[in-house]
C-alpha atoms as an extended CHARMM CRD file, in Angstrom:
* protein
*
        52  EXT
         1         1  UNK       CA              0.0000000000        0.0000000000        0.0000000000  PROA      1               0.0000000000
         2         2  UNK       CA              2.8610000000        2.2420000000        0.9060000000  PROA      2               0.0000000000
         3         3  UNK       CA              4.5130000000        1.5860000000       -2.6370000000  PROA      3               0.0000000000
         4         4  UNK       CA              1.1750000000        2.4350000000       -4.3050000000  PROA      4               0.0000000000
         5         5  UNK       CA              0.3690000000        5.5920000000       -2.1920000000  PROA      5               0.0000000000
         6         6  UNK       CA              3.8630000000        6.6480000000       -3.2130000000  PROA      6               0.0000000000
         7         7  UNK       CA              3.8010000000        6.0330000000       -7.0370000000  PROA      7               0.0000000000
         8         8  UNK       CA             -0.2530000000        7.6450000000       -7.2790000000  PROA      8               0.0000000000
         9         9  UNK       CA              1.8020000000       10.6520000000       -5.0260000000  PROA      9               0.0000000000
        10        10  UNK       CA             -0.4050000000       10.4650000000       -2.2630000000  PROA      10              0.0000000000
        11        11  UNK       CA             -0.4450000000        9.1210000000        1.6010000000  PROA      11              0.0000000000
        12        12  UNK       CA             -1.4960000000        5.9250000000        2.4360000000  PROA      12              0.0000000000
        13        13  UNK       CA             -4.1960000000        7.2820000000        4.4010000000  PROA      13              0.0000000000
        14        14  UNK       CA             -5.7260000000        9.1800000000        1.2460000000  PROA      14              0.0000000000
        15        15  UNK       CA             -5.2140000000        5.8950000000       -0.6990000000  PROA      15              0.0000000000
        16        16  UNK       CA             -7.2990000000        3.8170000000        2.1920000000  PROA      16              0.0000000000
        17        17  UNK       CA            -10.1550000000        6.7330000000        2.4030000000  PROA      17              0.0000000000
        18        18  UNK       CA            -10.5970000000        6.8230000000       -1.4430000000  PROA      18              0.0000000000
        19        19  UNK       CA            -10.6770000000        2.5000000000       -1.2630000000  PROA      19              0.0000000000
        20        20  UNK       CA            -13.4530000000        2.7360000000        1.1210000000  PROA      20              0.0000000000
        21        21  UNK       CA            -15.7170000000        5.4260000000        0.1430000000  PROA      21              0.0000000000
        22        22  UNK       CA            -14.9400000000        7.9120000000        2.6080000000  PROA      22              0.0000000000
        23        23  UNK       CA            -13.5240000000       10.0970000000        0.0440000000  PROA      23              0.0000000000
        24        24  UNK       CA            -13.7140000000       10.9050000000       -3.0990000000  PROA      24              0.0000000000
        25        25  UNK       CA            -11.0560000000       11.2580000000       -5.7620000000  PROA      25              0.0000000000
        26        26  UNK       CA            -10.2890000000       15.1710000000       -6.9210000000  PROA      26              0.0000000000
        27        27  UNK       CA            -10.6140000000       15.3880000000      -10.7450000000  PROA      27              0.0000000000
        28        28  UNK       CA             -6.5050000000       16.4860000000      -10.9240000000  PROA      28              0.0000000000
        29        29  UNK       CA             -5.8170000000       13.0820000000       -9.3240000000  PROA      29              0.0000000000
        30        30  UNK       CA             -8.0210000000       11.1170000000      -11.4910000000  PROA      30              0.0000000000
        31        31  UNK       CA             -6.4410000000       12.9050000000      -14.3560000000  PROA      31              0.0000000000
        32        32  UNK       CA             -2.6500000000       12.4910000000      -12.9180000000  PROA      32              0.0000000000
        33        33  UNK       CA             -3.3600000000        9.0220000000      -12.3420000000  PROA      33              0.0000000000
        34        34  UNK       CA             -5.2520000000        7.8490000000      -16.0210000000  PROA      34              0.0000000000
        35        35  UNK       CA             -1.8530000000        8.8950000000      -17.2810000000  PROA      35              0.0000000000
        36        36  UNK       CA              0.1940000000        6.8570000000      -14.9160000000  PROA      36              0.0000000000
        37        37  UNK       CA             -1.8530000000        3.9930000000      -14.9150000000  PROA      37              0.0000000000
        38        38  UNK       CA             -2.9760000000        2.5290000000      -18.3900000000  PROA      38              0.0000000000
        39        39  UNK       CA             -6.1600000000        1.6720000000      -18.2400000000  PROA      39              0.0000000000
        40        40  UNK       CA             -6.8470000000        3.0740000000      -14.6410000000  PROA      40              0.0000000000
        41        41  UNK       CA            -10.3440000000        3.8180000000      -13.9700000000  PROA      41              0.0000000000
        42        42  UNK       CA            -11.6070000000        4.8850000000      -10.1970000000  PROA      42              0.0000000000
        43        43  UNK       CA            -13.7710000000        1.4740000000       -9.9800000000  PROA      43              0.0000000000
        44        44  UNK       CA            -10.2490000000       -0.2650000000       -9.2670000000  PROA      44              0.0000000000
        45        45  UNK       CA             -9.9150000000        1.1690000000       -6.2530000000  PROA      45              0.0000000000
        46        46  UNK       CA            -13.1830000000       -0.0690000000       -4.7090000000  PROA      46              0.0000000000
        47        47  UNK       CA            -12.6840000000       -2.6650000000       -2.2860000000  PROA      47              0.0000000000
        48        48  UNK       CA            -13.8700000000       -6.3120000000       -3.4500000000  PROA      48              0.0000000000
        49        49  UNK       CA            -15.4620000000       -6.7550000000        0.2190000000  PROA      49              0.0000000000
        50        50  UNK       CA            -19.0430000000       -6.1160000000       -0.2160000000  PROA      50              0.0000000000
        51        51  UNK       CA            -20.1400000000       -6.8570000000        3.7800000000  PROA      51              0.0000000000
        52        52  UNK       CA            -19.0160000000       -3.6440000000        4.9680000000  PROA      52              0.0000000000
């Protein structure tokens, strides 16, 4: 998580928020990140545990 906080330049707080809903993700960041990530789309950082 630390390793993927750093490379999306964020902290790994921000990174858990965003995964679980608490936060959304700014429009610069989406941007920043489509560019770093091929294919990235803000759906991959939803969590996979749906009992929450």
């Amino acid at each position: 998580m630390e390793q993927m906080a750093e490379f999306l330049c964020c902290s790994k707080g921000e990174l858990s928020q965003i995964e679980n809903g608490h936060k959304s993700i700014s429009r610069m960041k989406q941007l920043l990140w489509s560019c770093m990530v091929p294919h990235w789309t803000p759906e991959m950082l939803q969590s996979d545990d749906v009992s929450s």
